[in-house]
VMD Tcl script that builds the backbone (N, CA, C; Angstrom):
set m [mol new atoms 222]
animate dup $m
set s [atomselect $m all]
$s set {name element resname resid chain x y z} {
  {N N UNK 1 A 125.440 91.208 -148.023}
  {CA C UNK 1 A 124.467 90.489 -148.818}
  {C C UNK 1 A 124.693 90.744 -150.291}
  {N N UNK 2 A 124.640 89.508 -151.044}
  {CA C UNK 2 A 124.326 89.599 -152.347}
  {C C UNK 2 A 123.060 90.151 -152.792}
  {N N UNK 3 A 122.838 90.459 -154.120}
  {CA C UNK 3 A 121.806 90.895 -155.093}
  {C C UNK 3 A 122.008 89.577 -155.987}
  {N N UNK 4 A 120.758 89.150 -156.393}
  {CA C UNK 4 A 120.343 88.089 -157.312}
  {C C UNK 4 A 120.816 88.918 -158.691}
  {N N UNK 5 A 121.537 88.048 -159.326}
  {CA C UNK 5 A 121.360 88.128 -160.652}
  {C C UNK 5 A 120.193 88.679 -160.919}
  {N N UNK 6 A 120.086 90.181 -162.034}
  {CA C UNK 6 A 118.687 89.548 -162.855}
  {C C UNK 6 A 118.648 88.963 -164.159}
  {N N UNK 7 A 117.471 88.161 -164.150}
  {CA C UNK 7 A 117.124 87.814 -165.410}
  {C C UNK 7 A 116.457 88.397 -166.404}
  {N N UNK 8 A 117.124 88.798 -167.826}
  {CA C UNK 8 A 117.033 89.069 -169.049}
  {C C UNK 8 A 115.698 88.964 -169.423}
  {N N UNK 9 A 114.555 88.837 -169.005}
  {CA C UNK 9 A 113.172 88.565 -170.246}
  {C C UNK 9 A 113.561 88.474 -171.823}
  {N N UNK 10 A 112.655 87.410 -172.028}
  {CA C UNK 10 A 112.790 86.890 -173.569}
  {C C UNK 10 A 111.885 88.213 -174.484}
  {N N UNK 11 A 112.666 89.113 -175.348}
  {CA C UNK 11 A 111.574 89.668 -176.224}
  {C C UNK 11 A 110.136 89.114 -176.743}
  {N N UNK 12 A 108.879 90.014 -176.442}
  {CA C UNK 12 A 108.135 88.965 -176.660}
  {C C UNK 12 A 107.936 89.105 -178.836}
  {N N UNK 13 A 108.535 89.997 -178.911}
  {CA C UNK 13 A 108.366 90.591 -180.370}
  {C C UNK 13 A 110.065 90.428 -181.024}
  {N N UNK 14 A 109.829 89.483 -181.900}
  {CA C UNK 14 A 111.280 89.702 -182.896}
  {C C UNK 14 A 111.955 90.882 -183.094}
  {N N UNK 15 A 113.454 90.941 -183.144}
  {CA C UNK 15 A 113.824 91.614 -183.226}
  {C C UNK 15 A 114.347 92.673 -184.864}
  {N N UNK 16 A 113.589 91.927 -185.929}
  {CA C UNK 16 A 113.393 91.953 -187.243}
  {C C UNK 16 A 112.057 92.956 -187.398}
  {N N UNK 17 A 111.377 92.176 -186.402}
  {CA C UNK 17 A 110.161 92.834 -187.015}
  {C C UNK 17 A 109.798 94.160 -186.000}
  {N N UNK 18 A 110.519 94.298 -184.540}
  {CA C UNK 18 A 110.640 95.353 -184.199}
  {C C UNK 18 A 111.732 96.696 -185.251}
  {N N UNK 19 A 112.576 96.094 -185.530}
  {CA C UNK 19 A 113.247 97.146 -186.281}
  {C C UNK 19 A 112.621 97.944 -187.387}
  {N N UNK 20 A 111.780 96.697 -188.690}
  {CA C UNK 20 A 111.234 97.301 -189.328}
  {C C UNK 20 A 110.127 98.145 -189.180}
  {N N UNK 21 A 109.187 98.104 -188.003}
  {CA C UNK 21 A 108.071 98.993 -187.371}
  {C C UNK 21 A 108.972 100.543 -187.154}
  {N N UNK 22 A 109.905 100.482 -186.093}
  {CA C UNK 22 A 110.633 101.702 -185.956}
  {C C UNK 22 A 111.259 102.459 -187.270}
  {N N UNK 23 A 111.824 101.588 -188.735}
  {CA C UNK 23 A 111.658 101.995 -189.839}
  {C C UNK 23 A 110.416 103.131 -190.461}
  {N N UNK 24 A 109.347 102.265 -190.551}
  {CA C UNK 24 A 108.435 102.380 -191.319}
  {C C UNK 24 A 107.856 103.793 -190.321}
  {N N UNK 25 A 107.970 103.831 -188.662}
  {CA C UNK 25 A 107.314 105.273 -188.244}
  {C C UNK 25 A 108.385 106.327 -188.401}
  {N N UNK 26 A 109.417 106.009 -189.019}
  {CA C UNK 26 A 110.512 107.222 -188.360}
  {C C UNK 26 A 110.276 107.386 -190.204}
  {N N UNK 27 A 109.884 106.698 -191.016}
  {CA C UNK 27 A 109.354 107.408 -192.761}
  {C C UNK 27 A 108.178 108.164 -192.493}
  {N N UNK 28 A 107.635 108.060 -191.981}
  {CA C UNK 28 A 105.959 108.119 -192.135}
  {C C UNK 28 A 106.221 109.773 -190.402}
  {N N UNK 29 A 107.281 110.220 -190.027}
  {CA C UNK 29 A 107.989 111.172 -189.259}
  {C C UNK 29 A 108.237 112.565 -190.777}
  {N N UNK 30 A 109.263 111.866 -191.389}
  {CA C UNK 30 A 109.931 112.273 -192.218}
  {C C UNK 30 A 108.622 113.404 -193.420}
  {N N UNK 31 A 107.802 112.846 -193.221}
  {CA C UNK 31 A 106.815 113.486 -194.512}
  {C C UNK 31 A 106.726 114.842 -194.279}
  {N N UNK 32 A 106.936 115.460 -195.443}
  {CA C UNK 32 A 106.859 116.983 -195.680}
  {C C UNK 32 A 105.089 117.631 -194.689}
  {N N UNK 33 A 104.382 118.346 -194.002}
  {CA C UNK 33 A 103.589 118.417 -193.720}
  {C C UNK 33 A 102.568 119.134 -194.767}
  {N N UNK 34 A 101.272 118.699 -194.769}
  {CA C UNK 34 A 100.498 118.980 -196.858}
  {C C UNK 34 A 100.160 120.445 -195.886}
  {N N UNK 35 A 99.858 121.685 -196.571}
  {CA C UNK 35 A 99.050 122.272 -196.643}
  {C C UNK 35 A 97.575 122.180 -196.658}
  {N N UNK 36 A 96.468 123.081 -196.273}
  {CA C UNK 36 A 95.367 122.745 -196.332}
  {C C UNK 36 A 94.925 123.467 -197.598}
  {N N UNK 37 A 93.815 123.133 -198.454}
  {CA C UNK 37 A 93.992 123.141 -199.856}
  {C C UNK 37 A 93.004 124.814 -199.196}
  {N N UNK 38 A 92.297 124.658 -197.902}
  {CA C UNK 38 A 91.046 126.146 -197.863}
  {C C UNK 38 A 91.687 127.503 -197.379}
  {N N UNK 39 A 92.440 126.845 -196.001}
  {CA C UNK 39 A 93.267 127.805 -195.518}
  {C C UNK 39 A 94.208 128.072 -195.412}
  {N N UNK 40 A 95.052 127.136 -195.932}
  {CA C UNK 40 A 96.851 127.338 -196.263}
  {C C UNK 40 A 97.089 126.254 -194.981}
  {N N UNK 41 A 96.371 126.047 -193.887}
  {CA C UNK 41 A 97.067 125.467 -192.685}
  {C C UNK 41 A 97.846 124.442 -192.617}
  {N N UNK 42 A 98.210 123.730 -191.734}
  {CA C UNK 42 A 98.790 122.341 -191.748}
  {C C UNK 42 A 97.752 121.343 -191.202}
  {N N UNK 43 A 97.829 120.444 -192.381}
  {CA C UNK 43 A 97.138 119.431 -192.625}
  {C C UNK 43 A 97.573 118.008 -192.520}
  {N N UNK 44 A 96.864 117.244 -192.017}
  {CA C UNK 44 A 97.381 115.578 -191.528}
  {C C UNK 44 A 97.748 115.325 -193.104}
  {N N UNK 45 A 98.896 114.843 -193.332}
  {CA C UNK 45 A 99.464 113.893 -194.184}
  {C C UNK 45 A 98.587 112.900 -195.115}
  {N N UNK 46 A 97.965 112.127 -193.689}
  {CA C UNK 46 A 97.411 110.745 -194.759}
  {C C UNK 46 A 96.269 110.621 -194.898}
  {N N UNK 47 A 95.418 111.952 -195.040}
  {CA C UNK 47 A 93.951 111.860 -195.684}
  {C C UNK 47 A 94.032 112.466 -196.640}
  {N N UNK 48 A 93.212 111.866 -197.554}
  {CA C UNK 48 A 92.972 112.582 -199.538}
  {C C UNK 48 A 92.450 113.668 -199.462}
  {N N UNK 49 A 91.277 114.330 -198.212}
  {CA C UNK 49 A 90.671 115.370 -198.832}
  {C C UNK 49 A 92.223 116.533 -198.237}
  {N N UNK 50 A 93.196 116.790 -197.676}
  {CA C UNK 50 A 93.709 117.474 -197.684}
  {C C UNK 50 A 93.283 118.869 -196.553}
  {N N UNK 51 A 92.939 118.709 -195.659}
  {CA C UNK 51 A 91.920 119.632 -194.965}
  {C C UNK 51 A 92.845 119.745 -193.752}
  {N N UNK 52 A 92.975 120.919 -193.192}
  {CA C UNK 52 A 93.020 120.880 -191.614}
  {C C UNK 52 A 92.351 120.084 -190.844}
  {N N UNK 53 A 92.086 120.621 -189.251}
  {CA C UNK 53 A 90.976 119.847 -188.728}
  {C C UNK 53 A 90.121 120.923 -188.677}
  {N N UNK 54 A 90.473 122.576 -188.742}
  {CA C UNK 54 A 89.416 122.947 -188.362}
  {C C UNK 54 A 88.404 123.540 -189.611}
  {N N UNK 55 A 88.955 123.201 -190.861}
  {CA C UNK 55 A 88.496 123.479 -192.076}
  {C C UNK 55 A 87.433 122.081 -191.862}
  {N N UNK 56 A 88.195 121.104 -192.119}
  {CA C UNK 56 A 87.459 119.532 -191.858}
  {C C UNK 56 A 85.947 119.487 -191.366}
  {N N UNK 57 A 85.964 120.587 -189.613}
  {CA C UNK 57 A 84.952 120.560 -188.620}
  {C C UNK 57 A 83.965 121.109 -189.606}
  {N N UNK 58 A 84.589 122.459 -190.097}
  {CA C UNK 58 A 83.693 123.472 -191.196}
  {C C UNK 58 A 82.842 122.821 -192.158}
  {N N UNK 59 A 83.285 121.919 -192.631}
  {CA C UNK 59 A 82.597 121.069 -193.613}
  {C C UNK 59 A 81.941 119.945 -193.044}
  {N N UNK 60 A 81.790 119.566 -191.778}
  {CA C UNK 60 A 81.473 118.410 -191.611}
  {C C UNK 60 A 79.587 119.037 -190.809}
  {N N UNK 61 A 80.327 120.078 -190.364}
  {CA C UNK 61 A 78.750 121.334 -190.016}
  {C C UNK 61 A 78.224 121.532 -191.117}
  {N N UNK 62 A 78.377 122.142 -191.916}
  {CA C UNK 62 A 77.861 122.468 -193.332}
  {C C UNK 62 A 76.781 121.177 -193.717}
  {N N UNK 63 A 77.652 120.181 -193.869}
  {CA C UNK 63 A 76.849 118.960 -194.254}
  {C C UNK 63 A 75.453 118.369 -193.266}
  {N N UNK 64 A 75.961 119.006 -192.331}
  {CA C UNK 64 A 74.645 118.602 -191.311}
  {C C UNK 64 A 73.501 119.799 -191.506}
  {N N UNK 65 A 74.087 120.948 -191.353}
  {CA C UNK 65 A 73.057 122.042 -191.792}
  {C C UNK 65 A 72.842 121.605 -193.558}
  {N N UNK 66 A 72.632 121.205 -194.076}
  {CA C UNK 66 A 71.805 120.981 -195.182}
  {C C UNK 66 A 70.952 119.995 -195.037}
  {N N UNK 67 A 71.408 118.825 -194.386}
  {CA C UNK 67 A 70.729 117.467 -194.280}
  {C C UNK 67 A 69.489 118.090 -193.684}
  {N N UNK 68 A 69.580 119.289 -192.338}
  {CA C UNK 68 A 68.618 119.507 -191.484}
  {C C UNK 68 A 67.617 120.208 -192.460}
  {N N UNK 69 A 68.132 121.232 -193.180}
  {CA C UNK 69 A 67.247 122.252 -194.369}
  {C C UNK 69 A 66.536 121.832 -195.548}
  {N N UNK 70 A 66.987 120.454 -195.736}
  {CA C UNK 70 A 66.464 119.518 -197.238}
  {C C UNK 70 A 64.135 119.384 -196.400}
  {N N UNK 71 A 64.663 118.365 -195.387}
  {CA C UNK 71 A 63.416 118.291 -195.535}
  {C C UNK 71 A 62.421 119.701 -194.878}
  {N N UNK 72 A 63.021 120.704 -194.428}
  {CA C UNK 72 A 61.951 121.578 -194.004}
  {C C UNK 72 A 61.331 122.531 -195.101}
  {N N UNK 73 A 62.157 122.152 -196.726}
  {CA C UNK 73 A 61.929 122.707 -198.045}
  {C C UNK 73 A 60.633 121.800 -198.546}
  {N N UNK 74 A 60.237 120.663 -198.359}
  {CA C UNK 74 A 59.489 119.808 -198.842}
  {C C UNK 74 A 58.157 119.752 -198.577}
}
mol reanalyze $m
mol bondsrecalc $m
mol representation Tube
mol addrep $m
């Protein structure tokens, strides 16, 4: 018995614009990793405040413990 030929599927994505995607993640690979500005750690790349995650968590508690302490001052 034979085996059928198979058939090739048509890309459903150009092959231009697949290349440049694999470009643009293998730059965005390449980035030096930032420091965290609190604890020295390693920090995600593409956020401004520059934070770890677990410095990040630290501050994101903080902000809730005040919100909670504002009105029990009033």
């Amino acid at each position: 018995m034979k085996r059928k030929p198979q058939v090739r599927p048509e890309p459903v994505v150009s092959p231009e614009i697949l290349e440049s995607a694999k470009r643009s993640f293998a730059t965005d690979r390449m980035k030096a990793p930032v420091k965290c500005v609190v604890c020295g750690g390693e920090a995600p790349g593409g956020t401004a405040e520059q934070l770890c995650w677990v410095c990040r968590r630290l501050k994101i508690s903080a902000w809730r413990d005040v919100e909670q302490q504002v009105p029990a001052q009033e």
